[in-house]
N, C-alpha and C positions, 0 to 999 in steps of 0.2 A: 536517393536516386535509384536505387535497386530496386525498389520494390513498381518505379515508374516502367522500366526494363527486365522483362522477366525472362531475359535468352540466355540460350546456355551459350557458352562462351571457352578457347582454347586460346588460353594466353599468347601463341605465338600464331596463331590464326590473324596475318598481315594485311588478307583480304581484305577480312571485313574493318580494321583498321582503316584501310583504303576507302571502302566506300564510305566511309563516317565523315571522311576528310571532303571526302569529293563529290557529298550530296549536303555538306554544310550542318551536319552532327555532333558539334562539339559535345551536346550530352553524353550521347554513345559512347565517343572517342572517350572521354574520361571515363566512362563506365569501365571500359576494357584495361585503361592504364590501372583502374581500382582493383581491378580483378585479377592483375598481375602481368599485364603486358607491359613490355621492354618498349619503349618509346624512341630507343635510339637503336635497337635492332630494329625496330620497324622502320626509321630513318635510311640506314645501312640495307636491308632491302630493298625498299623501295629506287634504290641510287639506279639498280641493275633492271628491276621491271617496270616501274609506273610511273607517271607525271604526278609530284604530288601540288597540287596548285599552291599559292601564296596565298595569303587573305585573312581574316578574321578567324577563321575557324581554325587553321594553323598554328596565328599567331597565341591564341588561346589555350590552344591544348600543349605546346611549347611551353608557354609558361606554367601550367600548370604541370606538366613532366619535371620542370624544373624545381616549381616545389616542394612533389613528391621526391624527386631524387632526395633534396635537400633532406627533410622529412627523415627519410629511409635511413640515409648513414648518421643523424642525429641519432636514431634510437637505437643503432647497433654499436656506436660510442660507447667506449666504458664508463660507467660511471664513475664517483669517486665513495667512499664511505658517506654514509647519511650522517649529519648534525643533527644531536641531540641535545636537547637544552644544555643552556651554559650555567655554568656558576659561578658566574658572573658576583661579586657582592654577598659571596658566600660567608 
């Protein structure tokens, strides 16, 4: 998708989040969440300055924030020690 989108981009740049939302962008909108924007600061913004519409496109990049979130703290999880073969039958 990056290479479809060649803008530069400021994570906390809620704008143009805005207009992704509100001219029906879901590409974009994810482009920007890939790129490091906070989906639920942009939420929390948005509370105080803009209408953010309901719809498809919404509903999509919601879900998809949600499985970045998800994503995100999986891989900052510790892990445990790797298994290496058993000897099993030794």
């Amino acid at each position: 998708m990056q290479e479809k989108y060649d803008i530069k981009t400021v994570h906390h740049n809620y704008d143009a989040m805005h207009a992704c939302l509100d001219t029906n962008n879901p590409e974009a909108a994810l482009l920007l969440i890939d790129r490091g924007m906070d989906f639920d600061a942009f939420l929390d913004w948005a509370k105080e300055r803009v209408q953010v519409n309901p719809g498809e496109t919404l509903d999509a990049v919601m879900e998809y924030w949600q499985t970045h979130k998800r994503e995100q703290e999986w891989a900052r999880e510790p892990k445990g020690p790797e298994l290496g073969p058993t000897m099993a039958g030794v």
